[in-house]
N, C-alpha and C positions, 0 to 999 in steps of 0.2 A: 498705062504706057509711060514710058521714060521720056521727061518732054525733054527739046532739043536742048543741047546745054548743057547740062544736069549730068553728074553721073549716074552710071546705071548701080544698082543694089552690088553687094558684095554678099554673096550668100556662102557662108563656110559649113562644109558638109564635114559631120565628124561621125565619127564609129555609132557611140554613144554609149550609154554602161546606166546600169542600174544602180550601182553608188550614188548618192546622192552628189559626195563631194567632187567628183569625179567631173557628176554636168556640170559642178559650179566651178570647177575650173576653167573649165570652156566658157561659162558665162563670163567669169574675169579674166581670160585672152581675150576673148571679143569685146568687151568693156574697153580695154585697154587699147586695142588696135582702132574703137571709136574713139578715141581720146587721143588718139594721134592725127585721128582724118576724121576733125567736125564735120560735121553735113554729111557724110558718106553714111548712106541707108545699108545697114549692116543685118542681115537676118542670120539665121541657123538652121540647117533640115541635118538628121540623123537620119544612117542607110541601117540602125540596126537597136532593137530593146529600147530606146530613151525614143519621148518626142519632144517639141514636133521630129516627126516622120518628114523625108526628103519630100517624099508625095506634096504631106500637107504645105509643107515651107512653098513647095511650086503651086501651089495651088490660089496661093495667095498673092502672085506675083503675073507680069506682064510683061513683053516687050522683053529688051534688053535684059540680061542677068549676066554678070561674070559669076561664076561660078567656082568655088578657093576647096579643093579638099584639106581638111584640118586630118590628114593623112602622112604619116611618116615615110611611106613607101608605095609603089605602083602595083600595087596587090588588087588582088578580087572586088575589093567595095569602086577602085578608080576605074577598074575595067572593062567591067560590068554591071553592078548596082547604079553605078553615077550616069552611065550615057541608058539606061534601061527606063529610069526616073524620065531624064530629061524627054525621052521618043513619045513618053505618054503624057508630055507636055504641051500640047500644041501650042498656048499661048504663049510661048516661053522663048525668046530667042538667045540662048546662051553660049557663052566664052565659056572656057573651063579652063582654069591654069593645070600646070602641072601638080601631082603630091609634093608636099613640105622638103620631102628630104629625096638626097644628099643634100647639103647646103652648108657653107659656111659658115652661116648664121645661125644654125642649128650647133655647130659645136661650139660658136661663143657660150651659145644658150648652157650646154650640157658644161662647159667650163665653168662657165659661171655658177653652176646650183653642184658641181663637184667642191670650188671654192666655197663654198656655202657648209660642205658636208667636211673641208679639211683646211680647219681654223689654220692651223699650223704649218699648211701645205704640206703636198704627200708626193713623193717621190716612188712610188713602187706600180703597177703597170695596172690598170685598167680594163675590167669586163663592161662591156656596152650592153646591156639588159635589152634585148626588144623584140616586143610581141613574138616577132614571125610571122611567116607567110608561108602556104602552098608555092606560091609562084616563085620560082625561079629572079627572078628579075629583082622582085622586093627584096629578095634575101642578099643578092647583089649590092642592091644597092645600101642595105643597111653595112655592108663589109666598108663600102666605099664610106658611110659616114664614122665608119671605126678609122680607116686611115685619115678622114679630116682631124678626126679629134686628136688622135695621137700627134698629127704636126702640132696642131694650136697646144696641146699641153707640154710636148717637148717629152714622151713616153709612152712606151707601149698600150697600143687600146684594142681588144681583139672583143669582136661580134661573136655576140651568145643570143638565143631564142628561146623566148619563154614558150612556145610552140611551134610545128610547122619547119624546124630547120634544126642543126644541131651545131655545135655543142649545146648544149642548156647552159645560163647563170651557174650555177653550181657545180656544173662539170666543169668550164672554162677556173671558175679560181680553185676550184681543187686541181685543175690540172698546173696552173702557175703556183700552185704552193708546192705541189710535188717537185716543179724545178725551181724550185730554192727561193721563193719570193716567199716572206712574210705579209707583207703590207698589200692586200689586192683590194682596191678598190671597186665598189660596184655602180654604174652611173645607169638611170634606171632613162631606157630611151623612150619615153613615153609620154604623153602630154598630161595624164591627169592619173589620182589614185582610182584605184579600184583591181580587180582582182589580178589581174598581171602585174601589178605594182605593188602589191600584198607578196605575192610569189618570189617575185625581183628582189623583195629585202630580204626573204631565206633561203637564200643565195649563199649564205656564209661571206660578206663581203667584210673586207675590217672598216668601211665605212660606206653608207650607201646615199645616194645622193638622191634628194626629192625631183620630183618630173617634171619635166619641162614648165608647164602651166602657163601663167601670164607672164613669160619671163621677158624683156621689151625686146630681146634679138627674135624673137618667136612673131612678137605683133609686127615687127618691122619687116618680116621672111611674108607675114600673111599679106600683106600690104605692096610688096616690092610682087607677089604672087599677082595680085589683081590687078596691079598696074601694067605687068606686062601682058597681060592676057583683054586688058578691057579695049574697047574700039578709043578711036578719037571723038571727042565730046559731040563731034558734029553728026558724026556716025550713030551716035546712042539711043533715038531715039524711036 
C-alpha cells in the first residue's frame, strides 16, 4: 500500500519493441525523469513484445498508482490495452494521465534533436515521421504536434505515417521536393530506435533527426504527466 504522505508509483506504460536499444532508451528516459524527482518510485509495464508486461508491472504493485503512457498519441494501447490491464487489477487503484502528445514540450524535444541533426541550422521545411495509428483521433493529434513544431522552428512541418495514416515519410519529402524544396528534413517522432525508426531514416530526408529518447523536455512532459494526474499526498494512500 502507499502509506500516507508518500507519493504514489509513477508507472510509465510504453509500446515496447524487441530492439534491444530501443528498451534502453526507455530505460534512460525513465532514469532520467528519476533524476529529476528522487524518491519518486518509478516502475515500467509494456502493453506489447518487451517485458515486463503491463500485467506483470500491476502485478507487483498496490493501492495507489498514477499511471503515465510513454505514448505519443491516444491510439489503441491508451484506449484499450491500458484501462483492459488496469479492470484485471483489483489491487490497483489507478490515475492515468493523458498520452505524451500534442505538447509543447514535445516539440522543444523534437527541436532540440533536429538541432542536434542541423549543425548549421536548416532552413527548408520539415516531415514529422510517426508511427501512426488506426484511430482517427491519434493521427489528429499527431497533425496538431506537426503545427507545434512548425511554430517553435519558425517553418513548415507536415505529419507523415510510418503506418496506419497517409502520406508515408517518403511520400511527404518527395512530395516537397517535387514543389521546389531541396533541403527536407526528416524529425523521426518517436521515443526510441527500432523498426519504425529504421524505416523513418529511408525516408530520403537530407537530414534525419535521432528520437526523442531521454531527451529532458520529454522527462519533464513525463513528470508534469504524473503530477497532474496524481491525487494530493493525503489522498494517496
Amino acid at each position: 500500500m502507499t502509506a500516507p504522505g508518500t507519493a504514489p508509483p509513477l508507472l510509465a506504460v510504453a509500446h515496447g519493441t524487441r530492439d534491444p536499444a530501443g528498451m534502453a532508451a526507455i530505460g534512460a528516459l525513465l532514469g532520467r525523469v528519476a533524476a529529476l524527482r528522487p524518491g519518486l518510485p518509478v516502475r515500467l509495464g509494456c502493453v506489447d513484445v518487451a517485458r515486463p508486461s503491463l500485467a506483470e508491472a500491476l502485478a507487483g504493485l498496490s493501492g495507489t498508482v498514477v499511471v503515465v503512457p510513454l505514448l505519443l498519441g491516444d491510439g489503441y494501447h491508451v484506449r484499450v490495452d491500458i484501462p483492459r490491464a488496469l479492470a484485471a487489477a483489483p489491487r490497483v487503484r489507478a490515475r492515468v494521465a493523458p498520452a505524451l502528445g500534442p505538447d509543447p514540450l514535445l516539440a522543444e524535444a523534437l527541436a532540440g534533436r533536429l538541432a542536434e541533426a542541423e549543425p548549421r541550422g536548416g532552413g527548408g521545411p520539415v516531415v514529422l515521421a510517426a508511427a501512426g495509428s488506426t484511430e482517427p483521433a491519434a493521427n489528429a493529434a499527431t497533425e496538431s504536434m506537426a503545427g507545434l513544431l512548425s511554430a517553435r522552428l519558425g517553418r513548415p512541418a507536415v505529419a507523415a505515417y510510418l503506418c496506419g495514416g497517409s502520406p508515408t515519410p517518403a511520400e511527404a519529402v518527395s512530395a516537397l521536393r517535387a514543389g521546389g524544396h531541396r533541403q527536407v528534413a526528416v524529425a523521426r517522432y518517436l521515443l526510441g530506435p527500432g523498426f519504425f525508426a529504421r524505416h523513418a531514416a529511408r525516408a530520403g530526408g537530407s537530414v534525419v533527426s535521432e528520437p526523442l529518447g531521454a531527451h529532458d523536455a520529454v522527462a519533464r512532459l513525463v513528470l508534469r504527466r504524473y503530477d497532474r494526474a496524481a491525487p494530493p499526498l493525503s489522498a494517496a494512500a
